[in-house]
N, C-alpha and C positions, 0 to 999 in steps of 0.2 A: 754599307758597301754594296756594289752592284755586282751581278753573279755574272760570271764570264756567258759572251754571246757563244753558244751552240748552235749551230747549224740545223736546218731544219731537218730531217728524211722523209724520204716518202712512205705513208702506210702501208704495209701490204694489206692486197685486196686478200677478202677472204669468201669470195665470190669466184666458184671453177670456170665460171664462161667470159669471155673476152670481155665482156662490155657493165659495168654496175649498171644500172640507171638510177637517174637523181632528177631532182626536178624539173630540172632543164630540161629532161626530155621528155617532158610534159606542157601539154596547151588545152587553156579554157576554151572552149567554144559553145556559149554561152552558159548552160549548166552542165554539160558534157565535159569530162576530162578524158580527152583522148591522146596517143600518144604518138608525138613526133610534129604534127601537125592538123589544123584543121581537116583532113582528112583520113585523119590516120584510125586508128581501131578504137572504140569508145570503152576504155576503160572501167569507169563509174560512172555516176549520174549525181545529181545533187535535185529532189525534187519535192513539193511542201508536202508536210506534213495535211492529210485530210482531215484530221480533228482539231489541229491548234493553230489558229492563224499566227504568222512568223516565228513557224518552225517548221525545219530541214532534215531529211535524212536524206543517207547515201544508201545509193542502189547499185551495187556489181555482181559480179557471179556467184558470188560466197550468198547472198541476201542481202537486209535492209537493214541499216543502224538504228541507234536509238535517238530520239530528237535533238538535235541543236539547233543554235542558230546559225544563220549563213554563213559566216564564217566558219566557224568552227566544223560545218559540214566540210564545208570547202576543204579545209585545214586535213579534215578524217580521210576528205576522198583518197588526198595524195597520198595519205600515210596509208591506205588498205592498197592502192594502185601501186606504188613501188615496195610495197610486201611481195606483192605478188609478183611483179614484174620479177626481182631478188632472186624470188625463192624458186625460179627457174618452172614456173606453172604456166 
């Protein structure tokens, strides 16, 4: 049998300030992740590693991650960049 359809709700935020941020308000501009727009404030960085050819860390205010590769850098920036952004810092 199939379970009766429920209605979706909406989550509550569990964020005090008006606005979450999520990816969307976030843009690549080339290794730069800055927020809102190509002009906007430069969040993180994604730049090679000097010892290992194709390998990435990320660079933001906090410091510099541990190696991955492009992706996966990529992947870190946004998840340290909407940490921050979140945690009202």
């Amino acid at each position: 049998m199939n379970a009766p359809a429920v209605p979706l709700k909406a989550s509550p935020r569990r964020s005090k300030s008006a606005h979450h941020f999520g990816s969307e308000d976030l843009v690549w501009d080339g290794l730069k992740l800055r927020l809102g727009s190509i002009r906007g404030h430069v969040l993180a960085a994604v730049e090679p590693d000097i010892e290992w050819p194709g390998m990435w860390r990320v660079r933001w205010r906090g410091g510099l991650t541990d190696m991955a590769n492009l992706v996966r850098a990529k992947d870190a920036a946004i998840s340290v960049a909407l940490a921050e952004l979140n945690a009202g810092r």
